[in-house]
DSSP file (Angstrom, degrees, kcal/mol; ACC not computed):
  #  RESIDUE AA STRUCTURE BP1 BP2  ACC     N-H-->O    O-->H-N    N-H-->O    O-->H-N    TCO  KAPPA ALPHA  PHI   PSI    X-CA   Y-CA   Z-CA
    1    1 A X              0   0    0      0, 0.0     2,-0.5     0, 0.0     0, 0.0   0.000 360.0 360.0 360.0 128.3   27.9  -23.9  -24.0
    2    2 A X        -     0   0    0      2,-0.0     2,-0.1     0, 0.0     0, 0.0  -0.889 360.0-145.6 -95.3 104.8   25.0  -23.0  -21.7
    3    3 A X        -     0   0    0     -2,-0.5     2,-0.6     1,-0.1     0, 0.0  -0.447  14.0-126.6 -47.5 138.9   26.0  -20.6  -18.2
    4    4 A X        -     0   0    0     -2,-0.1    -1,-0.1     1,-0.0    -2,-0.0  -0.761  21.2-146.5 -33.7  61.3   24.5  -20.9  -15.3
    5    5 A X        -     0   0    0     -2,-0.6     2,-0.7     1,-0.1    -1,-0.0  -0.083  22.3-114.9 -57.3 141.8   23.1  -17.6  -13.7
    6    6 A X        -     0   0    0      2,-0.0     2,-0.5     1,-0.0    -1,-0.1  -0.684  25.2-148.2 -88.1 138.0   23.0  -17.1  -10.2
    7    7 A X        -     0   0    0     -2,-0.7     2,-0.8     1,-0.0    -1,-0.0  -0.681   4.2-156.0 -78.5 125.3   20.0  -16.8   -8.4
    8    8 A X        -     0   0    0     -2,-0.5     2,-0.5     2,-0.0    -2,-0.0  -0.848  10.6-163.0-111.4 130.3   19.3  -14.9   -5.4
    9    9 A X        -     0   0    0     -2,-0.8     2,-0.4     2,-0.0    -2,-0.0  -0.669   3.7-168.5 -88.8 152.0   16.6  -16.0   -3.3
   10   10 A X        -     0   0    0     -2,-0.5     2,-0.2     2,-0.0    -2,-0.0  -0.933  22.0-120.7-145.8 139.0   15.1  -13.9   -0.9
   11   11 A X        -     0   0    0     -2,-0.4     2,-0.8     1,-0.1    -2,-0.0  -0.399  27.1-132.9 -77.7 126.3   12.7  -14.8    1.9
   12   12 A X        -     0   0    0     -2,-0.2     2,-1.7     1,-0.0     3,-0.1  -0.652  13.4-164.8 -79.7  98.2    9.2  -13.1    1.9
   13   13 A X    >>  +     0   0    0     -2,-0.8     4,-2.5     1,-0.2     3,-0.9  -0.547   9.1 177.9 -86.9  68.0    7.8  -11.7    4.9
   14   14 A X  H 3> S+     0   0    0     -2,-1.7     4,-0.7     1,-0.2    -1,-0.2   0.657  81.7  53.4 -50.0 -23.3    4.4  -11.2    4.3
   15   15 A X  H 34 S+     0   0    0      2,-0.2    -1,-0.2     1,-0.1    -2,-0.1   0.650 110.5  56.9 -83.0 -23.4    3.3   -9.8    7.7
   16   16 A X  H X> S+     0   0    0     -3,-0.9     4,-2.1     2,-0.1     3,-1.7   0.878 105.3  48.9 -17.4 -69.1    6.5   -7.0    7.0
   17   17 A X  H 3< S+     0   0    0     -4,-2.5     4,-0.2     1,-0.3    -2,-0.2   0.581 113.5  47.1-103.0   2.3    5.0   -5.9    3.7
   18   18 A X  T 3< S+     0   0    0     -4,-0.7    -1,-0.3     2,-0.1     4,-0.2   0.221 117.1  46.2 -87.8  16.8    1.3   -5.3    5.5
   19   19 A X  T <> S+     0   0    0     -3,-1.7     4,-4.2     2,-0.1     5,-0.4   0.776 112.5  42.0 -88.8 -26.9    2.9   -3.7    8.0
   20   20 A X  H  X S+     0   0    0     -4,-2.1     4,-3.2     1,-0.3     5,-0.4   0.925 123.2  47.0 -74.6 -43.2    5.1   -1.4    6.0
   21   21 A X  H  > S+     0   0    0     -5,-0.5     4,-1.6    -4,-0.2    -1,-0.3   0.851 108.6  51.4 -69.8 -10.2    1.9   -1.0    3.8
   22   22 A X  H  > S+     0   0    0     -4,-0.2     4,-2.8     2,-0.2    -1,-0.2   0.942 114.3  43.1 -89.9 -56.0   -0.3   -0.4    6.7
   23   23 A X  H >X S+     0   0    0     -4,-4.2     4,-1.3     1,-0.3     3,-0.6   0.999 112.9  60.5 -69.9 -55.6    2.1    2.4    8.1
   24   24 A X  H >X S+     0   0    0     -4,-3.2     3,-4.0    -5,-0.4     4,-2.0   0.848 103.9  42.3 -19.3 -76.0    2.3    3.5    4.5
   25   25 A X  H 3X>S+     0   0    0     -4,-1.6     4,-1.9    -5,-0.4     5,-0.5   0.930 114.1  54.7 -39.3 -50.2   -1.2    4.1    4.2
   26   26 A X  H <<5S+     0   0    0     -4,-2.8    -1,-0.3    -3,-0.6    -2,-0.2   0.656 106.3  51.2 -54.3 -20.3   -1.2    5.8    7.6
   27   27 A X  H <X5S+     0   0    0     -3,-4.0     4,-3.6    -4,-1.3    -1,-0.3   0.772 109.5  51.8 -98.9 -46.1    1.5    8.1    6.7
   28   28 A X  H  X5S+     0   0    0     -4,-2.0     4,-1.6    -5,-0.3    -2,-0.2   0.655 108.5  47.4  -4.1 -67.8   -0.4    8.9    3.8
   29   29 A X  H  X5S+     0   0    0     -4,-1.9     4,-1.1    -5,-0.2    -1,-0.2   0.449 109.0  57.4 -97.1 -15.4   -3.6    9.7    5.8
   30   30 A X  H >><S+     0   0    0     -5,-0.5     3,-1.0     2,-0.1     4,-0.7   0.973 103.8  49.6 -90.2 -64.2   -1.5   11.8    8.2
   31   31 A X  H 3X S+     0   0    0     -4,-3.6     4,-2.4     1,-0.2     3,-0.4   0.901 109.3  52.2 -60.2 -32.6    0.0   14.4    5.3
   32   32 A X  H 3X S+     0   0    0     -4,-1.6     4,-1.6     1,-0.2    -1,-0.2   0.851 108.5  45.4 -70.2 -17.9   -3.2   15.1    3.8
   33   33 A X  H << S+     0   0    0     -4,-1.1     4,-0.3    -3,-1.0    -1,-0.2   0.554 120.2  51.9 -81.7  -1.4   -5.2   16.1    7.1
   34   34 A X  H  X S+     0   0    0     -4,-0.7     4,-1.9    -3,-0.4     5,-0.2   0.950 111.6  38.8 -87.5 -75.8   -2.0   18.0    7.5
   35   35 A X  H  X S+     0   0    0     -4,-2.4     4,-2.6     1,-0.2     5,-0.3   0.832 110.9  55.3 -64.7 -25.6   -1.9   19.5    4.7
   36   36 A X  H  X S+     0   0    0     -4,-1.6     4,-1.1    -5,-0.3    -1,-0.2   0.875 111.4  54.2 -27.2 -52.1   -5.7   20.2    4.4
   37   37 A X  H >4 S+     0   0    0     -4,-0.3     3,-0.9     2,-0.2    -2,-0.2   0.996  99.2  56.5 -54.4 -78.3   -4.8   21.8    7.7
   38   38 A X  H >< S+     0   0    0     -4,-1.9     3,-2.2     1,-0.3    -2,-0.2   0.872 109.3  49.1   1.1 -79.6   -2.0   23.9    6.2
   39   39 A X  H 3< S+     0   0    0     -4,-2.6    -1,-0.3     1,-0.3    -2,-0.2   0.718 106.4  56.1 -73.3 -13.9   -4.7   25.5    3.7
   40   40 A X  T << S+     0   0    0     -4,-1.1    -1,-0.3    -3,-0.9    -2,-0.2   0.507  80.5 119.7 -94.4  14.8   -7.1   26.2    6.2
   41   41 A X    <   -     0   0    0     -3,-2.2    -3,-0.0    -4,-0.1    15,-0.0  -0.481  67.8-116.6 -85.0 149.0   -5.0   28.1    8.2
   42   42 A X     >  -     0   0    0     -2,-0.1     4,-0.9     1,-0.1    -1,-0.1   0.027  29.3-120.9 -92.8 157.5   -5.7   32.1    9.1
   43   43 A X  H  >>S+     0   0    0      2,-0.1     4,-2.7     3,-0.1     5,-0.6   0.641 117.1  70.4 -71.7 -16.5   -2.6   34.6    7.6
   44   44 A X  H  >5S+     0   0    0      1,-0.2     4,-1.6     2,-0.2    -1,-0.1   0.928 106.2  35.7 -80.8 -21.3   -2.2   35.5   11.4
   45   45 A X  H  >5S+     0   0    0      2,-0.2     4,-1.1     1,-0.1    -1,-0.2   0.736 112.1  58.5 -86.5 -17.0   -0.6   31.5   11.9
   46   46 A X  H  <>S+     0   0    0     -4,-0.9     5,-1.0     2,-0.1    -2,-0.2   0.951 103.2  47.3 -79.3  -7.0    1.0   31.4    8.7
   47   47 A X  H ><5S+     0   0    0     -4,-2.7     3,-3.8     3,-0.2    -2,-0.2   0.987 111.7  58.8 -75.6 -52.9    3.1   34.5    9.7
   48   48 A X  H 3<<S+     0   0    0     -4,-1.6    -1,-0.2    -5,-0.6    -2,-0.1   0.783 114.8  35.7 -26.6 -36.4    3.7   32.2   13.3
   49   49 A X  T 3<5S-     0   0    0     -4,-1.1    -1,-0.3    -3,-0.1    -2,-0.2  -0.228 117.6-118.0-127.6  33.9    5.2   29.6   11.2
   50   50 A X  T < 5 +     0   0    0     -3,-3.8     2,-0.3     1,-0.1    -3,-0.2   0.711  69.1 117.4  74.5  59.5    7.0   31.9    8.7
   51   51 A X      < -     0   0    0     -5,-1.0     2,-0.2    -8,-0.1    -2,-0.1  -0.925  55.6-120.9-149.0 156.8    5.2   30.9    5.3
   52   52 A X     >  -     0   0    0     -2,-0.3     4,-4.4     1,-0.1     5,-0.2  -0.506  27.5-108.2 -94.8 159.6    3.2   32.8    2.9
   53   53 A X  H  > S+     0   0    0     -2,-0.2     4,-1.8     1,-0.2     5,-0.2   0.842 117.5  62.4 -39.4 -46.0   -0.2   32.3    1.7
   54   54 A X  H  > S+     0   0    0      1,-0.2     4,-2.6     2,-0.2    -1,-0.2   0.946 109.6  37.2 -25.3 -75.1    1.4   31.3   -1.4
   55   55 A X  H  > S+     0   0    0      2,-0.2     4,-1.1     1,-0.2     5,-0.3   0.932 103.7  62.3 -49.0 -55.2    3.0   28.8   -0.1
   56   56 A X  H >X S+     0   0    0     -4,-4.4     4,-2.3     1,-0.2     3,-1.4   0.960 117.8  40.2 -43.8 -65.0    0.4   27.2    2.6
   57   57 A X  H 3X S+     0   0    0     -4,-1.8     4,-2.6     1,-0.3    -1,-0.2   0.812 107.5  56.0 -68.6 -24.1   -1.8   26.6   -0.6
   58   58 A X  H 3< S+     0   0    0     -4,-2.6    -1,-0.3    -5,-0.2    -2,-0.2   0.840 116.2  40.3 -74.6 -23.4    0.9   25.5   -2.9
   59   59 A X  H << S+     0   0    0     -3,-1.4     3,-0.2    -4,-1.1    -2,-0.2   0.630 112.4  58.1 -28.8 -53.3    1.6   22.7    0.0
   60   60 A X  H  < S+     0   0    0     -4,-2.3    -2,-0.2    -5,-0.3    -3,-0.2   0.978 102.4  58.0 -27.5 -80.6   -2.2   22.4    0.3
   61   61 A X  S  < S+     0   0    0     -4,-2.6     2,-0.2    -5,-0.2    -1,-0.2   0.387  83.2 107.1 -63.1 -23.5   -2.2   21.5   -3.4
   62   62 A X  S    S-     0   0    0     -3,-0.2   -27,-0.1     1,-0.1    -3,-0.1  -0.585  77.1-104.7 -85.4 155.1   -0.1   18.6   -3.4
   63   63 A X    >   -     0   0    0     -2,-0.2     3,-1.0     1,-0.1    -1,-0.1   0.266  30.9-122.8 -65.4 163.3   -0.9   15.3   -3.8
   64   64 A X  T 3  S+     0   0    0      1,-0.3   -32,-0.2   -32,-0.0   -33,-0.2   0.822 114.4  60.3 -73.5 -21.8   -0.9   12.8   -0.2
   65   65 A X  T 3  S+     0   0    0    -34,-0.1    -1,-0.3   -33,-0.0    -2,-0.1   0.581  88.0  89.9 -86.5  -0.6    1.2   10.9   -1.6
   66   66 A X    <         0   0    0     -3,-1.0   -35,-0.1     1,-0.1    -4,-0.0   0.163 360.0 360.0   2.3 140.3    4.0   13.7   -2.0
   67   67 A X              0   0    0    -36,-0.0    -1,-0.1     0, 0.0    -3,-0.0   0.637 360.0 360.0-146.5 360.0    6.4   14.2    0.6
């Protein structure tokens, strides 16, 4: 005897998934000048914003797509 599966369908919203990808991208583009930023920074701001040299560059060092 052959069952029946259920299907689910689900409606595709292409103008949704190039926005989500658009902001993606953007989000993207945003942590790496950030962090770029981050590693170029002086010791006398990272002590302003509490982090070590160590750190800023270990932040630095990860990838954009990271979060």
């Amino acid at each position: 005897m052959i069952q029946a599966l259920p299907v689910l369908v689900r409606y595709f919203d292409l103008g949704k998934m190039l926005t989500n990808m658009v902001a993606t991208l953007y989000r993207w583009q945003v942590q790496a000048e950030q962090r770029r930023r981050l590693g170029d920074l002086d010791q006398r701001a990272l002590d302003d914003i509490g982090i070590s040299r160590d750190q800023a560059k270990a932040e630095a060092r990860k990838p954009f797509f990271w979060t």
